[in-house]
N, C-alpha and C positions, 0 to 999 in steps of 0.2 A: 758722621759717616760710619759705616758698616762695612769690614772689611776683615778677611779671618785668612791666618796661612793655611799652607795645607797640614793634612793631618787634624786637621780641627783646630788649633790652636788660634786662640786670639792674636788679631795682629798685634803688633807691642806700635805701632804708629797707627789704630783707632783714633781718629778726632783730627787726622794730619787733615788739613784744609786745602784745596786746591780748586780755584772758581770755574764750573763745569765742570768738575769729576764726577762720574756717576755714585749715586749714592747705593742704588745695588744694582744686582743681573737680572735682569727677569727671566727664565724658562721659555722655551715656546710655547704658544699658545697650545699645544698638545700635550706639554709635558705635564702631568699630575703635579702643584706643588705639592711637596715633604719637608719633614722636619730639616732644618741647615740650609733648605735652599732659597731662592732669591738673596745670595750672601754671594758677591765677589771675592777671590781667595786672592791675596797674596805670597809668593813664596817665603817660606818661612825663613828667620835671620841667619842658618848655616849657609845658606842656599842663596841668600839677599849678600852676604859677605864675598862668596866665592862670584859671583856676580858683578859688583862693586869692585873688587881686584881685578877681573878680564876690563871693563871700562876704563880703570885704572891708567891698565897695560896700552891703553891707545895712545894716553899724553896730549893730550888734546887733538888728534886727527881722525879724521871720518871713519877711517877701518883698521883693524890692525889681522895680520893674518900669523896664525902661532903655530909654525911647523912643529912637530912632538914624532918623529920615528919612535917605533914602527906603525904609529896609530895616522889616523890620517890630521890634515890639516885643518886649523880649526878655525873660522873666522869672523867677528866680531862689527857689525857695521853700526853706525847711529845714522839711523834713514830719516828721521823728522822732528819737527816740533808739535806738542800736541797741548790740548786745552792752552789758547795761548800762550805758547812760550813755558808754563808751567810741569809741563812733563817732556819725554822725550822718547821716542819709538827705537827699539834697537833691535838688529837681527844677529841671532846668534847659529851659525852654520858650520856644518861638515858639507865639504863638495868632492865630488869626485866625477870626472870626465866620461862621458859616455856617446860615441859617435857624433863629437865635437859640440858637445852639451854639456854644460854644468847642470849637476844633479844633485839636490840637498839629501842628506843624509844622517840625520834627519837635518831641517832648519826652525828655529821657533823664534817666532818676535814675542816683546815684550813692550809694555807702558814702564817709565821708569819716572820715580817723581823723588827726587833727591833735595831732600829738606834741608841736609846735614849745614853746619856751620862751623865757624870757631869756638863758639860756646856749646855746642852739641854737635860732633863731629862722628858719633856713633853709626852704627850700620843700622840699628832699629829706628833713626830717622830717613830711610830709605825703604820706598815701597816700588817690589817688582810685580807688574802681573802680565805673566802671557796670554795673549791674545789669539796667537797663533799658529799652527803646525803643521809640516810638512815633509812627506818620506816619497821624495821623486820617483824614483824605482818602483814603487807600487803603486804613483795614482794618487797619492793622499792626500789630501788639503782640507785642512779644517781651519776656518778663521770662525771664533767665539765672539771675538768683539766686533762691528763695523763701525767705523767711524766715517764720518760727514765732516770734510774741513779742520779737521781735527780734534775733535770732537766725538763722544759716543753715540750712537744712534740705534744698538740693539748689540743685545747680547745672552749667549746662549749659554747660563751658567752652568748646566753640566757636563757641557763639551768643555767649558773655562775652568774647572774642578780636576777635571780630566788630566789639562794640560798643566798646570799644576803640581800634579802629582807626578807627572813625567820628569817639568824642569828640573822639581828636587832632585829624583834618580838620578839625570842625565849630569845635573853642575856639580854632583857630589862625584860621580864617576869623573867628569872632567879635570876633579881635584887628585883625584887618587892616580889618574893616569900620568902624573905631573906636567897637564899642559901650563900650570902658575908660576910653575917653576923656572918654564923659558918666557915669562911676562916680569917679573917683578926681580 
């Protein structure tokens, strides 16, 4: 399998096996291939760790919601099982109330496929990739991946590139703002 963070960087879990994982992204049928594309990104391991500590911070329950004043609240859902049992779909969101509406701010899901053991308990046997994004207030919806039954069935890797390079931004900000601080 073929699978790179962002920034270019080779995944450090290249070869992690999961039966039905896509092996890459393909482009729209309009998009020019280029060089690095048709390549699924995973986010890269600063990014995969602060990540792994919000999952963490659930404890095993379906969501967990981490107030942080003055910033807004931030909240963490595990929404499915995907490739058999094998991965796991999570939503990671800012919401905020607008005319008796929850409004994502932004919201991004992810595939999470967590290898880690007792004998290999590291964070580079953990692969995140976002799938999906959304900024309520403007209209914005991009999903890169669709999946069928849980399962992949097309994907849009420069929109999936994209998001990517967002997640890091945004989980590395989420770290500095100290929402880990009221998880862990």
């Amino acid at each position: 399998m073929r699978y790179e963070q962002s920034m270019g960087a080779k995944s450090s879990v290249e070869g992690l096996h999961v039966p039905g994982y896509p092996v890459n992204c393909k482009p729209k049928a309009e998009a020019q291939p280029s060089k690095g594309r048709n390549v699924m990104k995973t986010l890269d391991l600063k990014s995969t760790e602060i990540f792994c500590l919000l999952m963490a911070g659930m404890k095993g329950e379906q969501h967990l919601k981490i107030e942080n004043k003055p910033y807004m609240a931030l909240t963490i859902e595990r929404l499915d099982d995907a490739y058999g049992g094998n991965a796991s779909l999570y939503s990671l969101c800012h919401y905020y109330e607008l005319n008796g509406d929850l409004m994502q701010d932004p919201e991004m899901c992810f595939v999470v496929v967590d290898a880690r053991t007792a004998e290999t308990p590291g964070y580079e046997n953990v692969q995140v990739t976002p799938y999906y994004f959304a900024q309520a207030n403007l209209g914005f919806y991009e999903q890169s991946i669709v999946f069928d039954n849980g399962v992949m069935k097309r994907c849009d890797d420069e929109l999936q590139h994209g998001q990517v390079e967002f997640a890091g931004i945004w989980l590395k900000n989420i770290k500095g703002q100290g929402y880990l601080k009221r998880v862990v």
